[in-house]
C-alpha positions in Angstrom: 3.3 8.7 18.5 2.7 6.6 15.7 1.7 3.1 16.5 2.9 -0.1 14.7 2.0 -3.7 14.9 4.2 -6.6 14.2 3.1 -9.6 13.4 6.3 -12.2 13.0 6.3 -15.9 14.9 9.7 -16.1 15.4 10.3 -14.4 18.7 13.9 -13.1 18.4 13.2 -11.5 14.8 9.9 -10.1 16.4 11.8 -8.6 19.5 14.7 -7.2 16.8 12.8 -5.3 15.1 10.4 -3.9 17.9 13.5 -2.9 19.9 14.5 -1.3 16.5 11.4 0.7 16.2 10.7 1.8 19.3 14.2 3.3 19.3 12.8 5.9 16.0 10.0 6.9 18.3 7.4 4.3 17.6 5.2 2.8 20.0 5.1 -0.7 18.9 2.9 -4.3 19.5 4.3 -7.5 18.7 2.5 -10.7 17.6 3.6 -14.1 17.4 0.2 -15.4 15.4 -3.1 -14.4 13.6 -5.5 -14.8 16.0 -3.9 -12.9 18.5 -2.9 -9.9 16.3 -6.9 -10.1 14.9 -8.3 -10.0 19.0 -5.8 -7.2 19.6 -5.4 -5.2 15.9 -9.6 -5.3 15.7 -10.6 -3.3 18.9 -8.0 -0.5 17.9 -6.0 -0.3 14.2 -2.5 0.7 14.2 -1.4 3.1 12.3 0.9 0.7 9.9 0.8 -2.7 10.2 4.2 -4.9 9.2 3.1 -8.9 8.6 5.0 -11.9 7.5 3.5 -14.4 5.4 4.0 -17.9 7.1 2.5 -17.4 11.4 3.2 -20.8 13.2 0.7 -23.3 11.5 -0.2 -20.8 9.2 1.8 -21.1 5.8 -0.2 -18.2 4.5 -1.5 -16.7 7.6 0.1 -12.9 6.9 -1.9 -13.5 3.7 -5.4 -14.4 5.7 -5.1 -11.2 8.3 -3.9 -8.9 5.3 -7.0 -9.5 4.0 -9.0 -9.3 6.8 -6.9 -6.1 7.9 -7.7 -4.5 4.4 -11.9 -5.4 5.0 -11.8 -2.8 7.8 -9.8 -0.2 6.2 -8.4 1.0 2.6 -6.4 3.5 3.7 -4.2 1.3 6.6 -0.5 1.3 5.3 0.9 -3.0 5.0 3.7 -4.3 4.3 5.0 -7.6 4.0 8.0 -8.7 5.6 9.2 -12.0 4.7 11.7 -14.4 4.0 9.6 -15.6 0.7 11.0 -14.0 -1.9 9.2 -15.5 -4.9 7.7 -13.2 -7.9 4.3 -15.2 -7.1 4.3 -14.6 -3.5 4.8 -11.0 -4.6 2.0 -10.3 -7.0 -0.5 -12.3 -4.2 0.7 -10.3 -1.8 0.0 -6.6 -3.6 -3.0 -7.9 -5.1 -4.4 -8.8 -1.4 -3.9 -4.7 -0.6 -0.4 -4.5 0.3 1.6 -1.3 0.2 4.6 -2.9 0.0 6.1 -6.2 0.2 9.8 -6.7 1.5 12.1 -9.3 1.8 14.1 -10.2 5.2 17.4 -9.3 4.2 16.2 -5.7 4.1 18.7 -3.3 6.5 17.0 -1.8 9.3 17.7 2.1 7.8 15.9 0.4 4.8 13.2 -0.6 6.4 12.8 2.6 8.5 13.0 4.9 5.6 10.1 2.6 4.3 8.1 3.2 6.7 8.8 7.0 6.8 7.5 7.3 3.5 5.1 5.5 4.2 4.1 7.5 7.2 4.6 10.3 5.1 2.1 9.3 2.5 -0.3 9.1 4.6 0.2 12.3 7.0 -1.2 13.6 3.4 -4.7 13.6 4.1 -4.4 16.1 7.4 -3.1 18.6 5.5 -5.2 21.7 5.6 -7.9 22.6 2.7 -6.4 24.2 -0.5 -7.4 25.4 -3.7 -6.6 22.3 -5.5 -7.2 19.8 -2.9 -9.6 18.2 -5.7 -8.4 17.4 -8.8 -11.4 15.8 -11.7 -10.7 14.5 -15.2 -13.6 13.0 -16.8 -15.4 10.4 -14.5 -12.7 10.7 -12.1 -12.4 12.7 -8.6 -9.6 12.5 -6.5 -10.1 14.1 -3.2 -5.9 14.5 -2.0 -7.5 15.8 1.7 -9.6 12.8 2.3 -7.4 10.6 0.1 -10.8 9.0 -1.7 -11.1 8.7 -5.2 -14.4 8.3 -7.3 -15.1 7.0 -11.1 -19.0 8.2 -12.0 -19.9 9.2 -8.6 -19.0 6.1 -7.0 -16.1 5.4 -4.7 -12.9 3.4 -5.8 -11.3 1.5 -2.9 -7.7 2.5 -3.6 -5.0 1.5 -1.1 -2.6 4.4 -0.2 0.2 3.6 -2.6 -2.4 2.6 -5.5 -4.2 6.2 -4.9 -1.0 8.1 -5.3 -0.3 6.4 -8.5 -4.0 7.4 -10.0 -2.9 10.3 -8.6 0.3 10.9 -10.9 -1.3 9.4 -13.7 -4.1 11.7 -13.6 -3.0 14.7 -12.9 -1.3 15.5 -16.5 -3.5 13.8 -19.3 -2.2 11.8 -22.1 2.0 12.2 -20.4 3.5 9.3 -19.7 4.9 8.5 -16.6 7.4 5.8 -16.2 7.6 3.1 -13.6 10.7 5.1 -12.0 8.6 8.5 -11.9 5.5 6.6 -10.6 8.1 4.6 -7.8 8.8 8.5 -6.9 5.3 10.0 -6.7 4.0 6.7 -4.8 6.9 6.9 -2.3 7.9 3.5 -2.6 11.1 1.4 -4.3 10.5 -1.5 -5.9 11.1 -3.6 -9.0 9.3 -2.8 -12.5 7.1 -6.2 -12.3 5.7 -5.0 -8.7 4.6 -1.4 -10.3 2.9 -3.6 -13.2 1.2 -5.4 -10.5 -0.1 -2.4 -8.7 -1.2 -0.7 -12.2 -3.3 -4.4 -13.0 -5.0 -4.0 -9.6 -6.2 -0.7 -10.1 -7.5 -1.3 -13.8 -9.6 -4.2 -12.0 -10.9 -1.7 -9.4 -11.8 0.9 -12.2 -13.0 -2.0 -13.9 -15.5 -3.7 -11.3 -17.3 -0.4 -11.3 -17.1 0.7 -15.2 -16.5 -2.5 -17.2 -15.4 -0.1 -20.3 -12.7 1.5 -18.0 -9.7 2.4 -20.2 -8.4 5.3 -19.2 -4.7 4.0 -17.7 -3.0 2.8 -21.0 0.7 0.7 -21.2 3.5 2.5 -23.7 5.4 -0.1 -24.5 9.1 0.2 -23.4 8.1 3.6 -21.8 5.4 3.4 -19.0 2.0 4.4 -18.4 -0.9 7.3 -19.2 -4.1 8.3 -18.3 -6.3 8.4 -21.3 -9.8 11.2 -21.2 -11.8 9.5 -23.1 
């Protein structure tokens, strides 16, 4: 049984949405505040984590144990759910290592088929050994069993959505993808400026290891590529 954690301050949206999940077969721990959900989330990870951004006192408290949830593990599927719906909110949140970010008005079938595909995504890396569990282009390694990717031997911390995006990039050479194609082949539904978002973070990534890393290029009007260079 897949465990999720909650964390949401406002006790009747909390309680909504546990009673929800438990009823698709989750086991589920709510959390009205940081602090507790860091005692209780740091002696034993969930396996998904759902956070809103303002906890009690805390206007950017989701923001603070994202971070410190994303410190202990790359591959830990977040997502945001919040009332804040702003573009900046948005980009701080994916930039912080969120898988997704979602707004409150979301329907519960929604949400559930989010984290299914999330769940999903994930579920990946216990699939037994193949032939082409590895795929390298240049620098790059991508190990799909592990989900771990590496630029010049070293490791790339990639969240789960971000390494399935390298993943369609690199796997044809020089074809474009667009956003819609890389929505499908990351598993998650969101607007073009969020995809941008996640494409910036993982040039930085690429970039903090190799300062010359420019292998994932824009087409204009189009999408994206991945360049051998």
């Amino acid at each position: 049984m897949k465990r999720i954690a909650i964390i949401e301050d406002e006790a009747a949206i909390r309680d909504n949405y546990v009673e929800m999940l438990e009823g698709q077969g989750y086991q589920v721990q709510g959390f009205a505040d940081r602090p507790s959900a860091e005692r209780a989330l740091f002696e034993q990870l969930p396996d998904l984590a759902i956070v809103d951004i303002g906890l009690g006192n805390e206007i950017d408290g989701g923001f603070m144990l994202c971070q410190s949830l994303r410190a202990r593990s790359h591959t830990l599927p977040i997502i945001f759910l919040t009332a804040r719906d702003s573009e900046i909110d948005t980009v701080c949140g994916l930039r912080m290592g969120a898988d997704d970010y979602l707004t409150k008005d979301i329907s519960m079938a929604h949400l559930a088929a989010r984290i299914g595909a999330l769940f999903r995504r994930v579920e990946a890396q216990e699939t037994p050994p193949q032939a082409n569990e590895t795929i390298e282009q240049g620098d790059l390694e991508l190990d799909l069993k592990r989900m771990r990717a590496a630029w010049k031997n070293q490791a790339v911390d990639l969240t789960v959505t971000e390494f399935w995006m390298v993943h369609s990039l690199a796997k044809r050479p020089g074809h474009v993808k667009s956003r819609d194609e890389l929505m499908s082949d990351a598993k998650i539904y969101v607007d073009d400026s969020t995809i941008t978002s996640h494409v910036k973070r993982i040039r930085r990534k690429f970039q903090a290891i190799d300062a010359s890393f420019d292998c994932i290029n824009t087409v204009y009007g189009m999408g994206y590529r991945w360049e051998m260079k």
